[in-house]
C-alpha positions as CSV (number, residue, x, y, z in Angstrom):
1,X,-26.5,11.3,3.1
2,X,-24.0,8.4,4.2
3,X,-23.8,5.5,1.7
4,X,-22.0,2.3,2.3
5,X,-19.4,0.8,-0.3
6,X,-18.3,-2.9,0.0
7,X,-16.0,-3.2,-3.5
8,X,-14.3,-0.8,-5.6
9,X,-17.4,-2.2,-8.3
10,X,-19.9,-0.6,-6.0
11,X,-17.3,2.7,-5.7
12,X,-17.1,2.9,-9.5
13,X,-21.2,2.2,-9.6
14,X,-21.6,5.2,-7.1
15,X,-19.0,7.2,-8.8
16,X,-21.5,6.7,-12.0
17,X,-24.6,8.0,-10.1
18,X,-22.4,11.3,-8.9
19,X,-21.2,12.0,-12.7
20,X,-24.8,11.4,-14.0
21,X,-26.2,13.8,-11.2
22,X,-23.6,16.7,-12.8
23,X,-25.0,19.4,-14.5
24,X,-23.2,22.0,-17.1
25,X,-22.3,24.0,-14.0
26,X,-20.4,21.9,-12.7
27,X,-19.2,21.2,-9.1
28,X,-16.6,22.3,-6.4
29,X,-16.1,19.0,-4.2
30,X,-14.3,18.7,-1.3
31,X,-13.2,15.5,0.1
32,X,-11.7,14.8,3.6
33,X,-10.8,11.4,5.2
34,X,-9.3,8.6,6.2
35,X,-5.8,8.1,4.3
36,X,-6.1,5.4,1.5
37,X,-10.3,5.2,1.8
38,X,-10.5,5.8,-2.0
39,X,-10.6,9.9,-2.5
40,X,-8.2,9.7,-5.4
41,X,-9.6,6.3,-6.6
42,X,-13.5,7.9,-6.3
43,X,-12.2,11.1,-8.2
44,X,-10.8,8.7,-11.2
45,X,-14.3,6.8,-11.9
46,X,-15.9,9.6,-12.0
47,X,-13.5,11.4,-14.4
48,X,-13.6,8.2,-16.4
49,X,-17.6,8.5,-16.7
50,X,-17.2,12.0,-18.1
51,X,-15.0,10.9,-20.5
52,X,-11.7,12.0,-19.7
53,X,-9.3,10.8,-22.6
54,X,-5.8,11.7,-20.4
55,X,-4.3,9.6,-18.0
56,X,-6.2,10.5,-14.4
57,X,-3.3,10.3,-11.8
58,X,-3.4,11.2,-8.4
59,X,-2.1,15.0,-7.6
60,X,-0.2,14.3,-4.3
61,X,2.9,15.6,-6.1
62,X,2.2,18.0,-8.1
63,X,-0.6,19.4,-5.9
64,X,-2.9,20.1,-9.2
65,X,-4.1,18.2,-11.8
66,X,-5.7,20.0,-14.9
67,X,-7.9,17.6,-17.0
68,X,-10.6,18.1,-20.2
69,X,-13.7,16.7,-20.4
70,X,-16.6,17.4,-22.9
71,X,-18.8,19.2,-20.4
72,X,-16.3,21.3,-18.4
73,X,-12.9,21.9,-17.4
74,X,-11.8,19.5,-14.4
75,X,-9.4,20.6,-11.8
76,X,-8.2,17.7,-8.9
77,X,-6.2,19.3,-6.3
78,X,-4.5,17.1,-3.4
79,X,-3.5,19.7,-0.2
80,X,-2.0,16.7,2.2
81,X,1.4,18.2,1.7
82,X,1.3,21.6,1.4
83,X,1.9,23.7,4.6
84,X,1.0,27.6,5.5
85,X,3.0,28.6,3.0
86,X,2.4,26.4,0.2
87,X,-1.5,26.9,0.6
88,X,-1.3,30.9,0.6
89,X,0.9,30.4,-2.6
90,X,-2.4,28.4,-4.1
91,X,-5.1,30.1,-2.8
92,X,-5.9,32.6,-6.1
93,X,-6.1,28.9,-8.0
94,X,-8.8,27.7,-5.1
95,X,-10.8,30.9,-5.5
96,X,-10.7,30.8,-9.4
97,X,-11.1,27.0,-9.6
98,X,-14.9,27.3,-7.6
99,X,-16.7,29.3,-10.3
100,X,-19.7,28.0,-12.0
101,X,-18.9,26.3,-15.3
102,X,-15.8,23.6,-13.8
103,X,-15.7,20.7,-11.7
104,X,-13.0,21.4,-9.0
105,X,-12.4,18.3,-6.5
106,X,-10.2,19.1,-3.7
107,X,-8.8,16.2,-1.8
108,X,-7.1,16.9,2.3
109,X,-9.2,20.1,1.5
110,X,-9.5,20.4,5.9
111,X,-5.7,21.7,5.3
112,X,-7.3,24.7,3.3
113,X,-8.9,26.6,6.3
114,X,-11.3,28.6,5.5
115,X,-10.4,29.4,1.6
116,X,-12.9,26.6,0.8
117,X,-16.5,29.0,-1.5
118,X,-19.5,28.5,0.8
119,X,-21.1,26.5,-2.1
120,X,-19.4,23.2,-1.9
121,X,-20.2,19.8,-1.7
122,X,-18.1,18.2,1.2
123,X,-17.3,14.0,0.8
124,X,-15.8,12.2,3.9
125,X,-14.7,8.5,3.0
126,X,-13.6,6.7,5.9
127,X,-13.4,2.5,6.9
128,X,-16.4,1.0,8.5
129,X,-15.4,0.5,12.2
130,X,-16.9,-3.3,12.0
131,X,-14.8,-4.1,8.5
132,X,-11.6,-2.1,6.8
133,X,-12.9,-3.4,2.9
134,X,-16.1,-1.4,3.5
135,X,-16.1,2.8,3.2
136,X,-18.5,5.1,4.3
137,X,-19.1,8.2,2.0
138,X,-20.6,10.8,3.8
139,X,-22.0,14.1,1.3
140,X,-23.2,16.9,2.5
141,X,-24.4,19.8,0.6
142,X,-23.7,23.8,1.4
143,X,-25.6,25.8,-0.4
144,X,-28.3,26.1,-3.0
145,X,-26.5,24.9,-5.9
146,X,-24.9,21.7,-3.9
147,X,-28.6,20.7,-2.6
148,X,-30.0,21.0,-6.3
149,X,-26.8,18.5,-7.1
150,X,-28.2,16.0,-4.2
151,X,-31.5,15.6,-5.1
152,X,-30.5,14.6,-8.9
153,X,-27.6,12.4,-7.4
154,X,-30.2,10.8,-4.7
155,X,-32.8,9.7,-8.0
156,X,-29.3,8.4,-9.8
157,X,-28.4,6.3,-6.9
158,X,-31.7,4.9,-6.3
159,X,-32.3,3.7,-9.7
């Protein structure tokens, strides 16, 4: 399902729908991309609609972030910089961080290979061709659990 954004209000708006759609199993999202399309920036509205109390920051740096919410454990890892090594030292977290139960987004996640679960929802967010304020979010689900998550976020976005 591709869905065109024109302002960060109709990002945040989308990122609503995709929270709503959420259910207490949770998620493991991976998002590829253009660089600077808004993969961190769609990750923080959606952490802010499932009420996220500390400050969402982007992981480029620290290559994890950990956060709480009232519905599930929230991990948002960023893999741009890691190399070979670097990813086999992370790749037990990957494995544990895509159980039911959490909400795992994993941004650059093409530099993961192939230790991305079979069940995931994959995001690609790049510039409109025509016009660099617009993005294109592209979602495509897996697996069982990821096409149940679709239909619920198709009805949010259409409302």
């Amino acid at each position: 399902m591709k869905i065109k954004v024109k302002s960060l209000e109709e990002t945040k708006k989308l990122a609503y729908a995709f929270s709503k759609a959420l259910d207490k199993n949770g998620l493991f999202v991976t998002l590829t991309g253009d660089i600077g399309a808004g993969k961190t920036q769609f990750v923080r509205y959606i952490l802010e609609n499932l009420n996220v109390k500390e400050k969402i920051t982007s992981p480029s740096f620290v290559i994890l972030n950990e956060y709480k919410s009232p519905f599930f454990p929230i991990y948002h890892f960023d893999l741009y910089r890691l190399e070979e090594k670097g990813l086999k030292s992370i790749i037990s977290e990957l494995r544990e961080y895509s159980k039911n139960g959490m909400l795992t987004f994993i941004e650059w996640a093409e530099f993961a290979q192939n230790e991305i679960p079979p069940d995931s929802l994959k995001i690609n967010i790049k510039y409109d061709d025509k016009n660099v304020d617009i993005r294109i979010f592209d979602f495509k689900a897996t697996n069982t659990e990821t096409k149940t998550f679709m239909e619920n976020f198709k009805k949010e976005v259409i409302k």
